[in-house]
Structures are given as C-alpha cells and as structure tokens.
C-alpha positions in Angstrom: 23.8 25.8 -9.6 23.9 23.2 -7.1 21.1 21.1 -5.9 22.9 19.4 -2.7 22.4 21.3 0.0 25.6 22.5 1.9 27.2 19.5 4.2 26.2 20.2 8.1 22.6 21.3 6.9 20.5 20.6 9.4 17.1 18.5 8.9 14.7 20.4 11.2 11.9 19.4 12.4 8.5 19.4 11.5 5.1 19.5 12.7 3.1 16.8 10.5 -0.2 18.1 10.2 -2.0 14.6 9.3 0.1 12.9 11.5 -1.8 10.6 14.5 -1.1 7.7 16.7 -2.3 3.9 16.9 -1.9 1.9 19.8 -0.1 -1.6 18.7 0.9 -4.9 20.8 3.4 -7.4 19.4 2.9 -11.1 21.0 5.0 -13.6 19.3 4.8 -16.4 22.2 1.6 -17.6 21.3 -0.5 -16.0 23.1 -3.8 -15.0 21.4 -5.6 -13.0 24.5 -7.5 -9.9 23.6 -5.9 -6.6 25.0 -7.4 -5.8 27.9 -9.0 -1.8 27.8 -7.1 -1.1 31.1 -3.7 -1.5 28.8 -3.9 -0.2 25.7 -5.4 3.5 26.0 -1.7 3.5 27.7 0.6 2.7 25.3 3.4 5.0 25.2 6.4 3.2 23.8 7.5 4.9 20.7 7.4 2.6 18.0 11.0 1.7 16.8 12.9 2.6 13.6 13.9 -0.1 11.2 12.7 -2.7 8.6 11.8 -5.2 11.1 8.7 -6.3 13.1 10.0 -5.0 16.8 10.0 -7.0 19.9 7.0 -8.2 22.0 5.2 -5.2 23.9 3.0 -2.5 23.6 3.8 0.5 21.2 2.5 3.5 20.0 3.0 3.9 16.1 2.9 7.2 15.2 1.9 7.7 11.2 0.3 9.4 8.7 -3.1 9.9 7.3 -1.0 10.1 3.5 0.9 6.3 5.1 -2.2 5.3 5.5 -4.5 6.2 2.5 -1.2 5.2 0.9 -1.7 1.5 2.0 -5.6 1.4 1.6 -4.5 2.0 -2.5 -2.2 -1.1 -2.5 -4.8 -3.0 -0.6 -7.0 -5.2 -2.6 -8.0 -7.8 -5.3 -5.4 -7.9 -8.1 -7.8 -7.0 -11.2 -5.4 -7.4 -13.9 -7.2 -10.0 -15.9 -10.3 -7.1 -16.2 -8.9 -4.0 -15.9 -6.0 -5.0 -18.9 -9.3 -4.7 -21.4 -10.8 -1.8 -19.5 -7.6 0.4 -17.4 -9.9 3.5 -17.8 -11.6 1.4 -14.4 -8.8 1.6 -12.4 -9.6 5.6 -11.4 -13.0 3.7 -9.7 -11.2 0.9 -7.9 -8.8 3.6 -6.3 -12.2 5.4 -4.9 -13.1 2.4 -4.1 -10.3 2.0 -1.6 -10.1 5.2 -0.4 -13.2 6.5 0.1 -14.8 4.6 2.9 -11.9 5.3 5.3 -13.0 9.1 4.4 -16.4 7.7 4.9 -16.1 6.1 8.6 -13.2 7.0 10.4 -12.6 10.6 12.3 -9.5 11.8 13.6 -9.3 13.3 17.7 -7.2 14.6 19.8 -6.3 13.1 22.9 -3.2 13.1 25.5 -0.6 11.2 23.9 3.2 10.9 25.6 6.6 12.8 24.4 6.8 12.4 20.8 3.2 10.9 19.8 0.7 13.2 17.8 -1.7 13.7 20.1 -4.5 12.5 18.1 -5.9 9.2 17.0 -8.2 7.3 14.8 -12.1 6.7 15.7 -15.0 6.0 14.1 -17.3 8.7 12.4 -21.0 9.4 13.0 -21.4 8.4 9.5 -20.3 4.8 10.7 -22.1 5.1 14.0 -25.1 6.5 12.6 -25.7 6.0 9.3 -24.6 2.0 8.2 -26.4 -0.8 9.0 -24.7 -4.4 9.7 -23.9 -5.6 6.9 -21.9 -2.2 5.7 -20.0 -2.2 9.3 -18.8 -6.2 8.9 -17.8 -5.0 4.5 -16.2 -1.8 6.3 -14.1 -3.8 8.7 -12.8 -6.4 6.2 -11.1 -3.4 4.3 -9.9 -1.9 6.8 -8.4 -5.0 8.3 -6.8 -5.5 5.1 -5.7 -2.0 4.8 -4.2 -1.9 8.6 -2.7 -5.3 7.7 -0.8 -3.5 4.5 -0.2 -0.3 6.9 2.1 -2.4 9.1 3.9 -5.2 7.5 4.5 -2.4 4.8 4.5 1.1 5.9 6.2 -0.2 9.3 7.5 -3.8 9.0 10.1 -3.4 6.2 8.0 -5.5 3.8 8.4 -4.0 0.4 4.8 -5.0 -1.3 2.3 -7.9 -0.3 0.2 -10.3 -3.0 -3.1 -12.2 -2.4 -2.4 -15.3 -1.8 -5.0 -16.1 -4.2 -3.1 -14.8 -7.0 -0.2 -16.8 -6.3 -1.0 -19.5 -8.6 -0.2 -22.5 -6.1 -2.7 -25.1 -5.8 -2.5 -25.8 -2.9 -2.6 -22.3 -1.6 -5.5 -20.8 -3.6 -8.1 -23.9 -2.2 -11.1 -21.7 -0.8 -12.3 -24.6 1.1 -9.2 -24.6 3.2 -10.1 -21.1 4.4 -6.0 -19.7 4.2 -4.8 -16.4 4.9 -5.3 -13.1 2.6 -1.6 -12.4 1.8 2.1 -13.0 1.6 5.1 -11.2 0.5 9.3 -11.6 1.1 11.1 -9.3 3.6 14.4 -8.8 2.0 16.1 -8.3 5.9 14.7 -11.9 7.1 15.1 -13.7 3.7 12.3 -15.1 4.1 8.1 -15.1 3.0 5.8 -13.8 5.4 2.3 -15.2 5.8 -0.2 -12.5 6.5 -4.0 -12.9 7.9 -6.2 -10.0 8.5 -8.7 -9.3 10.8 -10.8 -6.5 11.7 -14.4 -5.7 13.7 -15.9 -4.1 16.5 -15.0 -5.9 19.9 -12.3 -7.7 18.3 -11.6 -10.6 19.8 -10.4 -14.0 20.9 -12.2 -16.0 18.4 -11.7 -13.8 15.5 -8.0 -14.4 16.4 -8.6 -18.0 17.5 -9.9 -18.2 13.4 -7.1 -15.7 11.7 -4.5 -17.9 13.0 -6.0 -21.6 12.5 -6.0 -20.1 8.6 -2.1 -19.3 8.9 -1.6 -22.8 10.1 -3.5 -24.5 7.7 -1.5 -22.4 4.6 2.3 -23.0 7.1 1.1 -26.9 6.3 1.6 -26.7 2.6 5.0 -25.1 2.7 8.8 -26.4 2.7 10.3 -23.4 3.4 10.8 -21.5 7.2 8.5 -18.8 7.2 6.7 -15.8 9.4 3.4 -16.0 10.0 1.5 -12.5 11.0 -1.8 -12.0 12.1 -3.1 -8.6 12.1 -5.7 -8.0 15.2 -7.6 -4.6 13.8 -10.4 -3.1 16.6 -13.2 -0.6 16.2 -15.0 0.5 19.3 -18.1 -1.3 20.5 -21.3 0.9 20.2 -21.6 1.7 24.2 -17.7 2.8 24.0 -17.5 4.8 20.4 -17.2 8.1 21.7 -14.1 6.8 24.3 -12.2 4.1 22.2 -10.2 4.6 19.1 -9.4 2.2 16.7 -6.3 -0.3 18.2 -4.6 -3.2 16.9 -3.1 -6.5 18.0 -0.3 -8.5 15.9 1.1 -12.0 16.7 3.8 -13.3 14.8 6.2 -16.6 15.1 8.4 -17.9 12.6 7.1 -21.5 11.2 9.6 -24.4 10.6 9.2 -26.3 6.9 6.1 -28.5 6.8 7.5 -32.0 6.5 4.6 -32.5 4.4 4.7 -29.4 2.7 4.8 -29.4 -0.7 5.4 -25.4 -1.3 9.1 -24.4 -1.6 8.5 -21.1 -2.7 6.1 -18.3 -3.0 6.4 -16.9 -6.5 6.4 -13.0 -7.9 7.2 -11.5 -3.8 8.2 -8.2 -4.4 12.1 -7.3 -3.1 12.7 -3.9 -1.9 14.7 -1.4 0.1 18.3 -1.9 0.1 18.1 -4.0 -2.8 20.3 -3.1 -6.2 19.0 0.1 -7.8 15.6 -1.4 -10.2 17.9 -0.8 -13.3 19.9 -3.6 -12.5 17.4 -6.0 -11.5 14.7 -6.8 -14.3 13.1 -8.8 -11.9 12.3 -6.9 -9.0 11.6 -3.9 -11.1 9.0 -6.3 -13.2 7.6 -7.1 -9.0 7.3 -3.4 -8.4 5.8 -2.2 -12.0 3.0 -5.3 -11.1 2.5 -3.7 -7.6 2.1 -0.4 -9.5 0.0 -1.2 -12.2 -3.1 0.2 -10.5 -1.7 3.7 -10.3 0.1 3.6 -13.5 -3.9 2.7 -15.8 -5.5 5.6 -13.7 -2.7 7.9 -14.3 -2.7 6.6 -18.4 -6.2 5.9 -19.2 -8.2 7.3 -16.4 -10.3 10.4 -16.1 -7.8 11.8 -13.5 -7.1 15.6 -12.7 -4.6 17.9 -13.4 -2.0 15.6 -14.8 1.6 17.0 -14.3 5.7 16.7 -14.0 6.8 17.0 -10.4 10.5 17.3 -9.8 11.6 16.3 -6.5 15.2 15.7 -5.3 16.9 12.5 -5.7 18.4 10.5 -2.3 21.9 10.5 -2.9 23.6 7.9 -2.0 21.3 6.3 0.5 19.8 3.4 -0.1 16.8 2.5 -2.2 13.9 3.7 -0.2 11.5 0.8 1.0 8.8 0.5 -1.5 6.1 0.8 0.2 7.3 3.5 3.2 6.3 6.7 2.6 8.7 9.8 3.5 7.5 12.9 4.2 8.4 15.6 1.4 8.5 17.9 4.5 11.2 15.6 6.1 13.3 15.4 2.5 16.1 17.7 2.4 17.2 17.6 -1.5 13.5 18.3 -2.2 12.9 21.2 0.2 16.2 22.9 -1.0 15.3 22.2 -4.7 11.9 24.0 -4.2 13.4 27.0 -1.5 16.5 27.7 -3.8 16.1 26.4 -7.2 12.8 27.1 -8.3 12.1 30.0 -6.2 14.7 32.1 -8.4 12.3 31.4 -11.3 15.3 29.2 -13.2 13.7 27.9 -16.5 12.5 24.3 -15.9 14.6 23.0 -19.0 17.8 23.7 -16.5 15.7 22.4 -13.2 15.6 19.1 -14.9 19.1 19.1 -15.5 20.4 19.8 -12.3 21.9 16.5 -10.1 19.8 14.1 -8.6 16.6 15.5 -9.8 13.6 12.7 -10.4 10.4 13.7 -12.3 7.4 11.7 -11.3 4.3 12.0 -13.3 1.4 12.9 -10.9 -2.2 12.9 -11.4 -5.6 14.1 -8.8 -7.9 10.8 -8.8 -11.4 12.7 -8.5 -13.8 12.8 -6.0 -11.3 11.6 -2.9 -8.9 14.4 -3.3 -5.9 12.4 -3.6 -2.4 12.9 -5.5 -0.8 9.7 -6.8 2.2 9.8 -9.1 5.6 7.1 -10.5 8.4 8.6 -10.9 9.2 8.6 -15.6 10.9 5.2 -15.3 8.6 3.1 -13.4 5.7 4.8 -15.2 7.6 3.9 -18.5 8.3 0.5 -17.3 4.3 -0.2 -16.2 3.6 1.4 -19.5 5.7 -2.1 -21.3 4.1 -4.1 -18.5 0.5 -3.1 -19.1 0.7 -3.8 -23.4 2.1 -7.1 -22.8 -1.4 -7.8 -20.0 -3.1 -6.4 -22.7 -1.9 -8.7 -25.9 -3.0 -11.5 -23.9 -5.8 -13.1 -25.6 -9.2 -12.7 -23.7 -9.9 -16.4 -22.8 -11.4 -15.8 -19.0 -15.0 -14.7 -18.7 -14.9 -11.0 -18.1 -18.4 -10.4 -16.6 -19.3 -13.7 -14.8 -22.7 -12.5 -13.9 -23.9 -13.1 -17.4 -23.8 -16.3 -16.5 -27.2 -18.6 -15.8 -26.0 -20.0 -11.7 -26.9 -23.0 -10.2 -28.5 -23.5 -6.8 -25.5 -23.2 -4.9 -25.6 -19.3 -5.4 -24.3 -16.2 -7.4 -21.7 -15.3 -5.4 -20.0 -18.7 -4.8 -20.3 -19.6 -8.4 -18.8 -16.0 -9.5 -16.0 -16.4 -7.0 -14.9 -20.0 -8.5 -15.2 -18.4 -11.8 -13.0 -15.1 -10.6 -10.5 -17.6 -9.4 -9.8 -19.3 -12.5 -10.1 -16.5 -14.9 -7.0 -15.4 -12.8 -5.3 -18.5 -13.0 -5.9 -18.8 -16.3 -4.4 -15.2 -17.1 -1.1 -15.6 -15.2 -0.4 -19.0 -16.5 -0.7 -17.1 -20.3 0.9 -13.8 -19.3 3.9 -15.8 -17.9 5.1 -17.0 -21.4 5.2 -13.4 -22.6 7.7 -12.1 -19.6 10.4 -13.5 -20.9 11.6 -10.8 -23.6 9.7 -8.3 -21.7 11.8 -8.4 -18.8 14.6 -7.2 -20.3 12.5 -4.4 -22.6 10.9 -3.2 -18.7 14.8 -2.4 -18.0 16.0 -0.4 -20.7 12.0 1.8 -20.9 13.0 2.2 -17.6 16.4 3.3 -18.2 15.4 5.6 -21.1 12.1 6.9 -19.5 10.6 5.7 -22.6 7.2 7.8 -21.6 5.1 8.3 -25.0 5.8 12.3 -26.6 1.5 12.4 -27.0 1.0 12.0 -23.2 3.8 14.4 -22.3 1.7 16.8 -24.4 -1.3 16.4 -21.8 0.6 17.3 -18.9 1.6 20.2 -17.4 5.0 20.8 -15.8 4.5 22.0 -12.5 7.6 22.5 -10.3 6.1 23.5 -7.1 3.4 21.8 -5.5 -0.7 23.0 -6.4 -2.2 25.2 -3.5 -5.3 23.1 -4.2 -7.3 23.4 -0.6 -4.7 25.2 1.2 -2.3 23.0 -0.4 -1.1 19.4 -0.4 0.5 17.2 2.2 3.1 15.1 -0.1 4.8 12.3 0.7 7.2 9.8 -1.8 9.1 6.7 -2.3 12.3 6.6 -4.3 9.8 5.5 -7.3 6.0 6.7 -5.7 4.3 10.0 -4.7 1.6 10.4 -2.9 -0.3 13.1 -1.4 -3.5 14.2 0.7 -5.0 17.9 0.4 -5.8 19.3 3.8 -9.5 19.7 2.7 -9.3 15.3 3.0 -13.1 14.9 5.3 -10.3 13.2 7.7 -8.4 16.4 8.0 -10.8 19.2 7.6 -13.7 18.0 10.1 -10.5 17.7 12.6 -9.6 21.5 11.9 
C-alpha cells in the first residue's frame, strides 16, 4: 500500500475553524509614532508568505488560535536549573502560559477583506471586569512576550528565540542596563536578531520610545551586524473595549557592529527550516531539544492525559519545516491521505508504521487547558539524553531563594539577582558535559531510543480523539500541537 498520494492531487481548501486576523504595521525607517485608530481597523493587505519580516506597511496577518497558543508555550523564563530536580513542574508552567490568554482574550467577528477570517482578537469580560491593575499590567507583559514569539516565529522565519538573560554574556545579562527580552538567529538573514516586547492598553509612544532605547543599549555591546525588532502589542482602552481589538506595531532596522562592542556572537541561537535534516547536525538538534525541553518533562514526568502514538505523514522531500511554524494537519496532504486511506481500511498499526514517510510523535493532553502537545520519537528521545545530562549536574544554585533572610533592598530584587546567577551558574557546569552528549543526542535520535517502560503507558492511537467534538491539530516536522474546539476561546465564539 502506498502512503503518497497520487501526483496531480489537489490540496483543497479549508475552512480553519480557529483561524482569526490581527492588524500589523512594519516601520523600519525609524519612525516610532503610535498607529493612528483611523488606520488600522483598515488593514487589508494580506500578510506575505516567506521566512522574512515583509516590507514597511500595514498588513493583516491572518493565524491561528493553535499558532498562537503554540507560541504562548515557548514563551517564557528558561527553568532548567529548577525544573531538572523537579520536571514533574513543567505540566504547571505550561498552564501557566496558556491559561490566561484563555482567561482574557475573546475572539469576534467582524468584516475582514478577501481572504482574512473574519474575526479577531479582543479582550474578555473577565479582563474588563474582573482584574484589577496590577493583573492587567502582569497580563500585558505575557502577552507582549507571547505576540513577540507569535511573529518573529510563527511569521518571521525565526526558528526559536532565547532570553537574553540566559545567554550567559556579561555584558548582556546586566539588569541595570534595562536590555531587551530576547534574541535568536534567522538562518535566511545570517544574522542574530534583537527582540524587545511590549504590550498594554493605549500602547504608545513612550512604551516604544522605552522598548527601543533597551535595543540600543544591548546593539552597543555587540561586534556583529544585527536586527533589532521591537514588538508594539495593544489592548483596547476601557472607553473603546467593546470596538477595538487587540493590534500590533513592529519596527525593525538592521544595526551596524558597535565599534565598542565587545559581543561577537550570541551563543546556543537555534537554526531552523531549510537547514540539514537534525540527524546530521548535533548542534542544531541539541538547540532544538533545549527549546523543547519544556514539552518533552511534561510529556515524561508530568501528570498529563491520555498519553499516545500519533502517526502523521512525513514531508517528502521538502524542506525541514521551520521550527517554530505551525502547519495545519487540515492543510497536510500525506497526513489526510494516511488517515482517509490507510487507516480507515482498519490495516493493523504494526503495517501503518511501516509504510513510507510515516513519523510517530508521542502526544500527551496537559490538564485543565485542553491542549495537545507532542515530539515527534527522535526529538523526544533526544530531549530524553538532554534532560539526564541537566539532571547529573550537581545542585550548587539555590533552588528556592525565598528561604532566604532579604535585606532592605526587597524580596523580589534580591530573588531576581539570585535567579540570575543560579542560571549562570548552571550553564557554565552543564556546558562541560555537552561535549560527548552531542554526539549521543544524534544517534537516540537516529534510533528513537524512547525507553520500552514508557511505551507501555501509551496508547497507540492512529486517528485523532473526538475529545470535545474533536481536535484542531497542527505540526512541525518535529512538534504537534493541537486545541480542542471546547478551548473558552473557541467555544464562547460558537
């Protein structure tokens, strides 16, 4: 039996169900003016194609929700110096980031041009209602963070970002000099990319005025030509909440070396799409296992739901996917003939795993945010090599910092400081132990070295769990993710 499907197949199109619109200007000449209302409840130009930042103007990204939610689980505070002693954590941190976009934002229709969704993101009456101040400014730095990963990620071509305070560089990890959140390398440009986030109601001109004086004072530090991006994210103001939706604003130049900069790399930037397949490249893959370490602790030591075997079909012989650009399982041709053909004749799943170009990703339900995360056996195997060697690291760094008597200049200063060097002092351990493990990442990853005794907990499920009507799915060449339509996001919509 054949997987492929027959050549001249068309793809057909597809309705997304989660799928909505966000309003985006691009600016790179400098200027940091606020987007006036009159402009940018009109955006109609589609967003382009491509692993590239487009041209200056005003777009209308169309995306969705499972993109999104996708990005809010890569975005946040590596915890790898905690969560190596306690992975069973890393189901919370993932409700964590999910949760409050469930929380506060609501999904609308409104008129949208040929080709856009029709609907768009506002806030809830949860957030309208039911927070206070200090809850809306802790809402809006995660969601600036999460828009920021959403589109230098999901829609820039950048494979993974890092915090910059994880990168180990003195002079970049100084919280005096007030630098920007995070950095990664686009594998198209050749280059890092800078990356500040911003997000409140009423954005405006001195938020940005502020975002990009932080870019500066990191593009100071560093030898190397760079981009700097700063990601404008803006929530309604309470007299407009029923009428605005959530919009965003992006400048971006390209910095020359610092003559005084002393910075002529940015270490551990993940590579991505188009690059060599991960078995050939210990490096990268050791990037992308360390982007997916997070997923891969829930998934092994978490108290996720209905753990299983997904086959989905492989990509041929296009290029590595992107890493962080999620596809549509409704949009991917191998998989929807591999579910249609293959496994709706019943065959036994001993053949269905042997037929060409199929890819089993291990999948687990995180509780309580009714999401559907999964890596594909060889990452998951490779994560597995990465995670012991975290964990054989001697505990040196303070775990819980709080047990500490503070001085007067306060808790959370003092507990920051502290967080900063317990990670310093981790990576500058861990990186002795990479050496041999590079190469031992590659060939688990090869093998799909995943341990017989958790095989034995999962289920094998070839088609897709008609939990809640059923999921929306969505994958990488080495991810899956997926949303069930009962999502708060979805469901109040419906």
């Amino acid at each position: 039996m054949a997987m492929i499907p027959p050549t001249g197949v068309e793809d057909f199109g597809f309705s997304l169900e989660d799928a909505f619109d966000i309003p985006v200007r691009v600016l790179s000449d400098g200027t940091l003016n606020r987007w006036h209302r009159s402009r940018w409840p009109k955006a109609a130009q589609p967003w382009p194609g491509g692993d590239a930042l487009p041209g200056d103007g005003e777009y209308l990204a169309t995306t969705t929700w499972r993109q999104l939610v996708m990005a809010a689980t890569g975005a946040g505070r590596d915890l790898a110096p905690w969560l190596r002693q306690t992975p069973h954590f890393a189901v919370n941190e993932l409700v964590a980031r999910v949760s409050p976009l469930q929380a506060y934002l609501s999904l609308r229709d409104v008129p949208a041009p040929e080709g856009g969704a029709g609907r768009r993101l506002f806030v809830s009456p949860v957030y309208r209602h039911g927070t206070e101040r200090s809850a809306h400014a802790a809402f809006g730095y995660h969601l600036g963070m999460t828009m920021a990963q959403w589109l230098t990620v999901g829609m820039g071509g950048l494979p993974a970002t890092v915090h910059l305070e994880a990168s180990g560089i003195p002079e970049l990890t100084d919280p005096s000099k007030r630098l920007p959140d995070l950095y990664g390398n686009h594998l198209f440009e050749a280059m890092p990319w800078l990356i500040e986030a911003k997000a409140r109601k009423e954005l405006g001109l001195p938020d940005m005025r502020s975002g990009q004086g932080q870019l500066d004072r990191a593009s100071e530090e560093i030898a190397v030509p760079h981009r700097q991006v700063l990601c404008g994210t803006s929530l309604p103001g309470t007299d407009r909440w029923e009428s605005d939706s959530l919009f965003m604003m992006v400048h971006t130049a390209i910095a020359a070396p610092s003559p005084g900069g002393g910075v002529q790399h940015l270490p551990n930037a993940p590579a991505g799409g188009g690059a060599p397949p991960l078995s050939e490249d210990p490096e990268d893959l050791l990037r992308v296992a360390r982007d997916q370490l997070l997923v891969f602790r829930a998934l092994a030591f978490g108290a996720v739901e209905d753990l299983r075997v997904v086959p989905l079909g492989g990509a041929g012989t296009e290029p590595r996917r992107s890493a962080g650009r999620a596809e549509p399982l409704e949009r991917d041709v191998n998989t929807r003939f591999l579910r249609e053909q293959a496994l709706g004749l019943e065959v036994p799943y001993e053949w269905v795993r042997e037929l060409p170009g199929v890819r089993e990703f291990i999948v687990g339900r995180i509780p309580g945010i009714g999401l559907h995360l999964g890596l594909s056996r060889g990452l998951y195997a490779a994560c597995a090599r990465l995670h012991q060697v975290q964990a054989d690291v001697p505990v040196e760094e303070r775990l819980f910092p709080a047990e500490r008597i503070f001085s007067r200049r306060g808790e959370d200063e003092e507990r920051e400081e502290i967080s900063r060097e317990a990670r310093r002092s981790f990576y500058e351990r861990e990186y002795g132990r990479l050496g041999r493990a590079r190469q031992e990442m590659a060939d688990a990853y090869i093998r799909q070295d995943v341990p017989p005794e958790f095989l034995r907990r999962v289920r094998l499920a070839p088609q897709p769990p008609q939990t809640g009507g059923g999921l929306l799915e969505a994958r990488t060449d080495e991810t899956y993710v997926a949303v069930e339509r009962t999502d708060p996001v979805l469901a109040a919509r419906r």
